[in-house]
C-alpha positions in Angstrom: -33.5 54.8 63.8 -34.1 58.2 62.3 -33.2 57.0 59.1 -35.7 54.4 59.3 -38.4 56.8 60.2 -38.0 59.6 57.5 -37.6 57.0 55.3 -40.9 55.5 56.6 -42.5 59.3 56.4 -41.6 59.3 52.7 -43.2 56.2 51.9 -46.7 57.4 53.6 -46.4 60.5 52.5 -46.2 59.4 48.8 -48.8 56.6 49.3 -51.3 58.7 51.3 -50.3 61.9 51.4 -50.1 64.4 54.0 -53.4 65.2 55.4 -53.7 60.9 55.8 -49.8 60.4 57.6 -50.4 59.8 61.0 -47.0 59.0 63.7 -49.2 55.7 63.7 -49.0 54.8 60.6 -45.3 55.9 60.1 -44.3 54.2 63.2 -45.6 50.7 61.8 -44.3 51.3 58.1 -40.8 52.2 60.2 -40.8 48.7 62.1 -41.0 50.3 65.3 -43.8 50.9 68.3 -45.3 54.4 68.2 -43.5 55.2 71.4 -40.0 54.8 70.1 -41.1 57.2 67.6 -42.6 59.7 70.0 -38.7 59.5 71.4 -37.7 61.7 68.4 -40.4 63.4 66.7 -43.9 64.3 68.2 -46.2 64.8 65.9 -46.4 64.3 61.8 -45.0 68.0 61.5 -42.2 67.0 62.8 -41.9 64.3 61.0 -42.7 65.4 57.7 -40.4 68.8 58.4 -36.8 66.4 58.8 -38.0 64.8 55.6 -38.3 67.8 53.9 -35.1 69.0 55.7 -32.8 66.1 54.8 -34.3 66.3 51.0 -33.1 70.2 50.9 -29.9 69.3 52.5 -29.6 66.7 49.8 -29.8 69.1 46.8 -27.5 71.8 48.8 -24.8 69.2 49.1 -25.0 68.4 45.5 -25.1 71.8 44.5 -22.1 73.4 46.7 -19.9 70.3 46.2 -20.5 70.9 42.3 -19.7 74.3 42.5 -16.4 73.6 44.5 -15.3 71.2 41.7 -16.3 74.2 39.2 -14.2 77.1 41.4 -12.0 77.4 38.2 -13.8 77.1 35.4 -15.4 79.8 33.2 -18.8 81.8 34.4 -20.5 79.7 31.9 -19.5 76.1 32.6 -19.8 77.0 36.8 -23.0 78.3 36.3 -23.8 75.2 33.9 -22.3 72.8 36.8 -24.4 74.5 39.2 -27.8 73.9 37.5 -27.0 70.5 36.3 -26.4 69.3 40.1 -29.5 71.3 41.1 -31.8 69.5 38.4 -29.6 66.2 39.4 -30.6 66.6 43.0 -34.2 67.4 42.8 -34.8 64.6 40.5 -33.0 62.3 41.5 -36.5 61.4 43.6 -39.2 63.4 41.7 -41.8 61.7 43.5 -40.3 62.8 46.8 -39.6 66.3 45.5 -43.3 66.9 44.5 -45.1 65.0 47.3 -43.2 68.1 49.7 -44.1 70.6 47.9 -47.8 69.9 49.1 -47.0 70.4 53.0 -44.8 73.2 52.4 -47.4 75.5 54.6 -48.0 73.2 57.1 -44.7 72.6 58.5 -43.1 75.8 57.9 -41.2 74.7 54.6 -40.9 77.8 53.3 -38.1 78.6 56.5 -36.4 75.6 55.2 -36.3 76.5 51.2 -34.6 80.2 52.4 -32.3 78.5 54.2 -31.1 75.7 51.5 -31.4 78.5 48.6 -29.6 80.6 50.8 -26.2 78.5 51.2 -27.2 77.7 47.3 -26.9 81.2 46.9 -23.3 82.1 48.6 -21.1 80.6 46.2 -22.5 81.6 43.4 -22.7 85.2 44.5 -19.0 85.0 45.4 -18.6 83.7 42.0 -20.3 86.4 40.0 -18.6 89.2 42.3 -15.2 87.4 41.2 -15.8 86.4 37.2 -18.3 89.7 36.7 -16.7 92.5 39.0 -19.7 93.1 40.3 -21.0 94.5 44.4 -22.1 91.5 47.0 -25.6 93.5 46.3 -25.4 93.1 42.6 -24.4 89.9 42.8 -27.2 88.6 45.3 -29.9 90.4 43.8 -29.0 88.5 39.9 -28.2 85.3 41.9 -31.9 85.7 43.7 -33.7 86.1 40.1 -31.2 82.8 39.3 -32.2 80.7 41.9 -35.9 81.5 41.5 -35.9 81.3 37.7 -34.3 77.6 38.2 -36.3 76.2 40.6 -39.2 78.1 39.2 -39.2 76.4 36.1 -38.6 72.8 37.4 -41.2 73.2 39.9 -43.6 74.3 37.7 -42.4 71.4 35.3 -43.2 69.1 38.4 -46.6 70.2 38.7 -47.8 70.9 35.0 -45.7 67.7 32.8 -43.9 65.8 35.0 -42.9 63.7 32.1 -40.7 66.3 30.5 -38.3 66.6 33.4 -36.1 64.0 32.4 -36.0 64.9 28.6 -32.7 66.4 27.7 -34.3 69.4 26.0 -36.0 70.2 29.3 -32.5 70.2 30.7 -30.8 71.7 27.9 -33.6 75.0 28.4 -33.5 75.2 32.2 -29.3 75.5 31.7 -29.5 77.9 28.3 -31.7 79.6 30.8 -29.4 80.2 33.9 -26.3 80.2 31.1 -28.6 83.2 29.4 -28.9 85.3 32.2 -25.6 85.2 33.5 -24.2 85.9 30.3 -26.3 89.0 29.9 -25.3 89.9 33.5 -21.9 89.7 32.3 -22.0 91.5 29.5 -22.6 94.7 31.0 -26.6 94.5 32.4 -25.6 95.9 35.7 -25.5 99.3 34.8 -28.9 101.0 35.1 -30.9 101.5 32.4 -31.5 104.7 30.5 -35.0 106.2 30.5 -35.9 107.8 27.5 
């Protein structure tokens, strides 16, 4: 039944868009009287908030079960594996991934993002502590500016040319990014810089 009604959310949501979903609406596009609805979610926040959970959950399960397949290979390739099942994830349904970023505000999304980029976040910090020698501190601050430069650049993508999301040179600059950085990380960046 829940299924059915985030599903049901989606489909208004991308149709109408927030500010027009009401449990009404989603209730009839679900199959389903408004008062079985009211039995698990009550009001449109709600309802658009387990969307946009399930979605995040969706793009941390592709990204951590990547990275597990990745344990063992080199910096370069786990941090290409990474990204690739990041940008595999959040476009798998573009059109879902860009009609949430619209309610973000109004259903406290922005408590959900910390909390998928955070369990993003955890393996590859205890990856760059392992391959790079580096503090938990180090490692969470590069893997922060990682994470941000990532989803940064798709998101922005999202909203500027969709159309180039799916090119492979879009893919090939968001990973030559990530790659980039991590390489420069590793190459000795941590140390602080001199002031002349």
């Amino acid at each position: 039944m829940v299924d059915a009604i985030c599903e049901a959310t989606l489909r208004v949501l991308l149709k109408d868009g927030f500010t027009r979903i009401t449990t009404t609406r989603v209730a009839e596009v679900a199959g389903i009287s408004v008062g079985s609805l009211y039995q698990y979610f009550p009001n449109k926040r709600a309802l658009v908030a387990e969307a946009m959970r399930r979605h995040l959950d969706h793009i941390v399960t592709t990204v951590v079960e990547a990275v597990r397949r990745n344990r063992d290979a080199s910096l370069e390739a786990f941090v290409t594996a990474a990204i690739d099942a990041f940008m595999d994830a959040k476009l798998s349904r573009v059109d879902v991934s860009r009609a949430l970023r619209a309610p973000l505000a109004e259903v406290d999304g922005q408590a959900l993002v910390r909390r998928a980029m955070a369990a993003i976040a955890a393996p590859l910090c205890q990856a760059l502590m392992q391959r790079a020698s580096m503090s938990a501190e180090q490692a969470a601050g590069h893997v922060l500016v990682l994470l941000t430069a990532v989803e940064g650049a798709v998101s922005s993508t999202m909203d500027i040319d969709p159309a180039r999301l799916g090119t492979p040179d879009f893919r090939r600059s968001v990973i030559g990014l990530g790659v980039g950085f991590v390489g420069w990380i590793s190459a000795g960046a941590t140390a602080a810089p001199r002031r002349s």
